[in-house]
N, C-alpha and C positions, 0 to 999 in steps of 0.2 A: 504493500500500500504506500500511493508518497501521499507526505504528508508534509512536502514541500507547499508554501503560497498559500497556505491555510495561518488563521491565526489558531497560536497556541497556549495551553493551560498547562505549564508543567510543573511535576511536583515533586518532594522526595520525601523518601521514607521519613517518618517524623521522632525526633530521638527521645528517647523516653527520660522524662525530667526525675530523674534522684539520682544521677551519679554524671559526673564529667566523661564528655566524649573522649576518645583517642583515636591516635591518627588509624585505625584501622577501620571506622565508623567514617572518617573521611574519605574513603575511596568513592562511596556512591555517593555524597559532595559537590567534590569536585571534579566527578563525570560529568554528571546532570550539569555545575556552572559552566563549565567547559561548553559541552552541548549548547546552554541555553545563551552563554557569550558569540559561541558561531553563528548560532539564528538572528541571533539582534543586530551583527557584525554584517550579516546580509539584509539587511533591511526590514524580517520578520516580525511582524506581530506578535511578542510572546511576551507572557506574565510568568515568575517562576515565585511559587510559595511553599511555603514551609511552616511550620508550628511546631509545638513541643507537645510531645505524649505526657498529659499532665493527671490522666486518672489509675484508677490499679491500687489492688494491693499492696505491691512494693514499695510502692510511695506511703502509702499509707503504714506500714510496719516501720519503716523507716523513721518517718517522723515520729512517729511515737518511741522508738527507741532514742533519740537524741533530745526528746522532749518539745517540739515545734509542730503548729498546727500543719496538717497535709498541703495545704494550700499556696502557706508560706516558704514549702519546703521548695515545691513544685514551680510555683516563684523563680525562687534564687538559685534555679538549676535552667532553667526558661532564659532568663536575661544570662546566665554562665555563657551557656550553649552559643545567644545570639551574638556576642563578643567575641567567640571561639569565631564562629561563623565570619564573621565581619572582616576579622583582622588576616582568616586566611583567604579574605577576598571573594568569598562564595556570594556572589551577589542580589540575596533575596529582592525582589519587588514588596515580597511582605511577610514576615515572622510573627508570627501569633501563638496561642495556645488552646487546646481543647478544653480547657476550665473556665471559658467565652459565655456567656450571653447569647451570642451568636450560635455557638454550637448544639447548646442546649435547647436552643428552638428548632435548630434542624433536624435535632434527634428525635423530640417529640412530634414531629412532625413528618418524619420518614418511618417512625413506628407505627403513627394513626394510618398512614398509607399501606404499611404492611399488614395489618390487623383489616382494611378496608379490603386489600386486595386477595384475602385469603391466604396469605403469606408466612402467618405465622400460626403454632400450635404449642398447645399447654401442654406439660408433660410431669407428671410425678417419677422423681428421679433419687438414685441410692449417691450420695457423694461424700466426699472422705471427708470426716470430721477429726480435728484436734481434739480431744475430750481433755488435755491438759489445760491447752489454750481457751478453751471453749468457743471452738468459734471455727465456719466449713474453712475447709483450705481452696484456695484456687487452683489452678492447675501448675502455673509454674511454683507453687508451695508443695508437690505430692512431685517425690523421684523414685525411681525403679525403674527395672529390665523394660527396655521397649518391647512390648507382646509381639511384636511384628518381625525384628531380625537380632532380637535379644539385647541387643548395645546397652550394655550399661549406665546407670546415672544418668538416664534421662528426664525431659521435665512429662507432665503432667496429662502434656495434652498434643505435643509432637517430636518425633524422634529426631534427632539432629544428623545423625549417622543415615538412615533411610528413606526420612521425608514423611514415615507415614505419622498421621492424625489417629488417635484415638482418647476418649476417656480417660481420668485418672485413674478407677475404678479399674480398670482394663491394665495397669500395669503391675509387673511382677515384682515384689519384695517390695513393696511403698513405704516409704518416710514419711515422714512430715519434715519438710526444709525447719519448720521452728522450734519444735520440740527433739528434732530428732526419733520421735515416737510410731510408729507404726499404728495409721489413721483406724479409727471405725466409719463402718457408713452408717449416715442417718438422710433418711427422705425428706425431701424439697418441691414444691411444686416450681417450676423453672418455665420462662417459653422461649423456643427454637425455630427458629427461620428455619422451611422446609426446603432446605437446601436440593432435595431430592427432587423436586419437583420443575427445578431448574437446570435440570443435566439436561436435557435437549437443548436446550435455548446457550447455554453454557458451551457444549458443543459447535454450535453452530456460530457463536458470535467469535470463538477462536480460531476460527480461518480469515477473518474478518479482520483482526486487528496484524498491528506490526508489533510482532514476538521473536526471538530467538528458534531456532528447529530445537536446541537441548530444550528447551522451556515448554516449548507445546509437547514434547515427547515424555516430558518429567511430569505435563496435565493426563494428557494421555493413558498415562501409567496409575494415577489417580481415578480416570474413569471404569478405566478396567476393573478395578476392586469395589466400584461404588461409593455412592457423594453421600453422606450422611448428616441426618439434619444435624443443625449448628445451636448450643443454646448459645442463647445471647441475654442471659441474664444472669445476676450474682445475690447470692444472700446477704446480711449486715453482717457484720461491721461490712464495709467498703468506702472506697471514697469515689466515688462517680455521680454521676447524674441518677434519681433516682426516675425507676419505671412510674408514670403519672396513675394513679390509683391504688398504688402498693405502698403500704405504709415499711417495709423489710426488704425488699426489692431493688436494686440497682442495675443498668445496663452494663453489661458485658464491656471491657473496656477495648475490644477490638470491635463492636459497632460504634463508638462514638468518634475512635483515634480515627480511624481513615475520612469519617464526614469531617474531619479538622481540615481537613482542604480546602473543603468549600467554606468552611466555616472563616478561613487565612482569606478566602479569596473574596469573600463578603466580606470582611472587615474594608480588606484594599478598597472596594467599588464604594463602601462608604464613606473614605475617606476625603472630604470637600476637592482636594486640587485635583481629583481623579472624575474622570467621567466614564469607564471601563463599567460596561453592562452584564451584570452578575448574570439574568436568567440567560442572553446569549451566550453562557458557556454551561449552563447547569443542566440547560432544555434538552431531551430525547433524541429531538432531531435537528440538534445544533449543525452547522458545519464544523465549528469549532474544533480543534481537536482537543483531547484530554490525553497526557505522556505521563504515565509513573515512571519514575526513576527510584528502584529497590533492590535489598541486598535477597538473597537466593534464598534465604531462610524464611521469608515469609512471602514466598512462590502462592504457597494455599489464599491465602489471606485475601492477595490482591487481584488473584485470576478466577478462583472460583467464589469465595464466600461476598467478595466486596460486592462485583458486578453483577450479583444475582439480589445483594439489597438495593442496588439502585432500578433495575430490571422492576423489582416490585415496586419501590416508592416513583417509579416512571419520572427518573433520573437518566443524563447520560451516563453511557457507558466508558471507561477506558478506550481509546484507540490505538493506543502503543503502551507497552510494561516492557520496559530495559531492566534488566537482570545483572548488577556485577556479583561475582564471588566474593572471597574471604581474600583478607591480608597473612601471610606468617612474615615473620622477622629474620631472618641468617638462617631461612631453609626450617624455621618451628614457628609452633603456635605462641602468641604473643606471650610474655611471662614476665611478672614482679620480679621474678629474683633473678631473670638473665638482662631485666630493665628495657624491656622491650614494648612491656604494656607502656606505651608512650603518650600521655596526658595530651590534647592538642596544644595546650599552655605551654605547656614541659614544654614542647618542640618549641613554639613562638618566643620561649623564653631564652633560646639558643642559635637557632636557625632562620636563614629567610624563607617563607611560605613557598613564594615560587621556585623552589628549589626542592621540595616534596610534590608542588602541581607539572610540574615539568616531567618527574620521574613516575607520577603515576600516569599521565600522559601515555608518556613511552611504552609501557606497559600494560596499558588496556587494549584489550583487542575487539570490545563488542559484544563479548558472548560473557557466559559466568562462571569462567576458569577462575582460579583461586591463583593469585601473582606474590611472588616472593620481594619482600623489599633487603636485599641484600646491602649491607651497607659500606661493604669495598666498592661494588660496583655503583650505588648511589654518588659514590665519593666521583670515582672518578666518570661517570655518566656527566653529572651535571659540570664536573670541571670541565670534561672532552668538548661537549656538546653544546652549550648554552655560554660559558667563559671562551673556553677558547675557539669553537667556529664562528657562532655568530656573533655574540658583542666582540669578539677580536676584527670583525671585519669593519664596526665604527673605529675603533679607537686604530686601526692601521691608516684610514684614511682621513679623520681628525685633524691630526696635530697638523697635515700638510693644509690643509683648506685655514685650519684658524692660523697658522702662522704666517704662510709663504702668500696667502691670499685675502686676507682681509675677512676669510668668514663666506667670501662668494664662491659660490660652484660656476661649473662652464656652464655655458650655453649652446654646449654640444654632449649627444651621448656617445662615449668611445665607441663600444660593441652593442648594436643596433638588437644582431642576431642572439645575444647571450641575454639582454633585457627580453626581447620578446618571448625566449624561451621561461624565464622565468615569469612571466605575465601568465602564459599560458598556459604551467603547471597549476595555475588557479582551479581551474575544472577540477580533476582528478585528486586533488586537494582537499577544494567542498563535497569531492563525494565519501570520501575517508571521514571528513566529519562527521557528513549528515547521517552516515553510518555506525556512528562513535568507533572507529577502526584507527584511533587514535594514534598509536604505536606506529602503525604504516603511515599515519600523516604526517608522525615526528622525525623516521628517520626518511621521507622525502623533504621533507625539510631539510634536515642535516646533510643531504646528499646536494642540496641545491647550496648553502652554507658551503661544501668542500668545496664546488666549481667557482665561488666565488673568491676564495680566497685561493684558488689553485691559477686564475685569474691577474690576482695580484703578484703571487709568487711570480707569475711569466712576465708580466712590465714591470715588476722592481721598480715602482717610483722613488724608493729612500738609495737607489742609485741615479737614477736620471734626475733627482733633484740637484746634487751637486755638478750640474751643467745646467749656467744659465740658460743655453740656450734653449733647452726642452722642459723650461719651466711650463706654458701652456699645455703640454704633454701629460706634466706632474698632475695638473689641474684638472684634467678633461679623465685619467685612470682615475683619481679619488671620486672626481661625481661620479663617476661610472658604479664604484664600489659602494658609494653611500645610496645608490639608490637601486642596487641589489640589497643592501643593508633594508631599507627602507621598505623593501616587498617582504623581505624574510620576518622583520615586524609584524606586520599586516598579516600574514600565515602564523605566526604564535601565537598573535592580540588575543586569541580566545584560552592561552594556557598559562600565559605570563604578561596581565593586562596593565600590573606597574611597570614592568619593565618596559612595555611596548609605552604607555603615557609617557614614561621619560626619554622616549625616543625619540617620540614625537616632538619633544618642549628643545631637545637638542638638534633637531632639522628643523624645528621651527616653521612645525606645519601642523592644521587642526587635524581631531581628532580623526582616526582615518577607518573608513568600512570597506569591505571589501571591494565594491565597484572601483575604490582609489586604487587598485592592483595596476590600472592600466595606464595611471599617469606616470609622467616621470617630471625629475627634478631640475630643471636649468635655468641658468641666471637667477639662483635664488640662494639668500642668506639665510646661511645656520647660524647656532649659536655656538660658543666655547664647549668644548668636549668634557662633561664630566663622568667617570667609571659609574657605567651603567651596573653591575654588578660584580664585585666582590670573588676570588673563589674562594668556593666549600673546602673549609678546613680540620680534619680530623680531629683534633684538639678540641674541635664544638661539637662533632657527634660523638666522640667520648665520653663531653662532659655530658651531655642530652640523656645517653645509656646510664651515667653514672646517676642523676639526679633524680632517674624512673625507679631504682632500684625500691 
């Protein structure tokens, strides 16, 4: 499906508010801002929001263990998050929170529609009680063997090793996460979205959207075993929205967390300086598009169970779910005591952002393979690639313009045929992106970086400059250079978008979108060359490892 010259609604998995992100949580980020900087960088229509997962048990055990109401906790993990967010340059349109005004209208008002449309049913149900704590357990509070392919220590209600969903009830040897106690069951009346009743339509609407082949093959493999209805409600204590008529009742906090979309996206349209129309993106039969951007672990969530509540509350659907994997650190799973579970802070407190955006860049391919962030190779990737091809080709050509020339370029381009070649890589560029094939768009990048400085290498202007006579010469190779410099900007602007602003403020030209690929530079003043970036020094990811420990 393209989903090119459509305007878009995109969004990402939304972090759940009682603990700091880490950079492992940033990979689908700054996919999704990457993605959403290349559509705007072409002139696309797109809004990109986000919110914090601010209901749940978790939240709620938590604050009561440190002593602070749920709300306040959910707070100051809300405004954490959008700091985190901000300062690695992920560039929401809007940050918001599921514990809204907003949200809570939309929920009770996409329940009435589910209960109108025959959508949902009451169920009396056996579920694992604390008798210590006195009080039911949730599903990520109940661990044991997954029923399904045995994997131990799993949570409640999905395996992490095989994908599959089941009951807590249904797993083998169960704990209780807070007492440590092995639950009894006790009966709840609960109601469940008939999720069953939406496998046709579920079926059908996955040929439909832009998905992955592992993704629709990992649904697939879902359908095979059958879709089984979803409850979507919780007993008290909890801290959610409560169901309207139920004095003990609360909704399930994966029907409220995904309406936080629209609920981010309604706040934005209400926002006075905005004039962006909520129901043209929320409508059934919008053109609009709607893009999840989500990590692999909650595949179920957003492909079957989401789109079959908006199906009943006659909502639009999803029209693309990108999928990335998992992060490991030096070939393992992230770990405290190897210092690898890496705080987003921790890193910002050591390292520059675009220097983690560049290298996950490189490394994404579009699909939801799980990528290693090795940290020799981080070391010397970002020195190779980013220090030395491409900012090396400003500052080679630099110091000759601000010195020898007053700051002016020629008003000739040297190599006619090496500019156009690089104009022209434009196409096959945007389509690496609009594919998130990321990796392939960074090292044609870097490929187009080596012919430019393999360019320079062959006219040697810091030898022709010591000959008055081929001073014009010096002058006409460095424009040449700065305005291959200039395109290769414009091709990263969506991975490293300070580094490219400061490029820009140093050629001393507005800001640039992609159509700019086809101009070029002559008779025009830059300004003094100052080091656009720094290199990555081992000494700051040592200390970064040491500070996580």
């Amino acid at each position: 499906m393209d989903i090119a010259q459509k305007k878009l609604l995109v969004t990402n998995a939304l972090p759940y508010a009682n603990d700091s992100i880490h950079i492992g949580h940033l990979v689908g980020y700054i996919q999704a801002d990457i993605w959403v900087r290349f559509q705007k960088l072409q002139g696309t229509d797109c809004l990109y929001v986000c919110a914090s997962d601010a209901h749940g048990t978790p939240i709620m055990l938590r604050a009561e263990k440190i002593g602070v109401d749920p709300e306040e906790l959910a707070n100051e993990y809300t405004q954490e998050h959008h700091r985190d967010f901000k300062d690695f340059l992920i560039n929401f349109d809007n940050y918001y929170t599921t514990h809204s005004k907003e949200n809570q209208e939309l929920i009770e008002e996409i329940f009435s529609k589910l209960v109108k449309n025959n959508r949902i049913e009451k169920q009396i149900i056996e579920q694992a009680f604390d008798d210590k704590e006195q009080m039911f357990l949730p599903d990520r509070y109940v661990r044991g063997q997954c029923p399904e392919c045995g994997a131990e220590d799993q949570y409640g209600d999905s395996c992490e090793d095989c994908g599959s969903t089941y009951k807590p009830t249904d797993l083998i040897n169960p704990i209780s996460v807070i007492s440590g106690n092995k639950p009894s069951q006790k009966e709840s009346e609960h109601y469940f979205l008939k999720l069953k009743d939406s496998e046709s339509m579920l079926k059908e609407w996955i040929q439909t959207i832009d998905i992955h082949p592992s993704v629709k093959s990992k649904l697939n493999e879902w359908f095979t075993t059958g879709l089984k209805n979803w409850d979507i409600s919780r007993d008290d204590p909890y801290f959610g929205f409560k169901i309207p008529g139920e004095d003990d009742k609360y909704f399930y906090v994966w029907l409220d967390a995904p309406m936080g979309y629209f609920a981010s996206l309604k706040n934005l349209c209400a926002q006075k300086e905005n004039s962006f129309d909520y129901q043209s993106y929320v409508d059934p039969n919008s053109e609009n598009q709607l893009i999840h951007f989500i990590g692999k672990d909650i595949i179920y969530f957003h492909a079957l169970f989401w789109p079959a509540v908006l199906d009943g509350a006659e909502l639009k659907k999803p029209d693309g779910i990108y999928v990335n994997g998992f992060l490991t650190v030096n070939g393992k799973k992230m770990s405290k005591s190897r210092g690898t579970m890496i705080k987003v802070r921790t890193y910002l407190d050591h390292l520059n952002p675009e220097y983690l955006r560049y290298y996950y860049a490189y490394k994404l391919s579009g699909g939801m393979d799980d990528f290693d962030l090795d940290t020799n190779d981080f070391f010397d990737r970002v020195n190779s690639d980013l220090v030395g091809k491409c900012v090396n080709i400003a500052s080679r050509c630099a110091k000759f313009i601000n010195d020898d020339f007053n700051n002016q370029l020629s008003g000739k381009i040297a190599d006619q045929e090496l500019l156009s070649q690089f104009q022209q890589s434009s196409s096959s560029i945007a389509t690496m992106y609009q594919h998130r094939e990321f990796g392939r768009a960074m090292r044609a990048i870097m490929s187009l970086s080596d012919q430019a400085n393999r360019y320079l290498d062959k006219e040697k202007p810091w030898i022709l400059a010591k000959d008055v006579a081929k001073k014009e010469q010096v002058q006409e190779i460095c424009t040449m250079g700065l305005n291959l410099f200039r395109i290769l900007m414009i091709y990263l602007k969506p991975v490293v978008p300070a580094i490219a602003r400061q490029a820009e403020a140093f050629l001393n030209i507005d800001d640039q979108h992609w159509s700019d690929i086809n101009q070029s530079l002559i008779d025009h003043q830059i300004n003094s060359y100052e080091p656009l970036l720094t290199r990555l020094q081992k000494e700051n990811i040592d200390a970064m490892i040491d500070a996580s420990k």
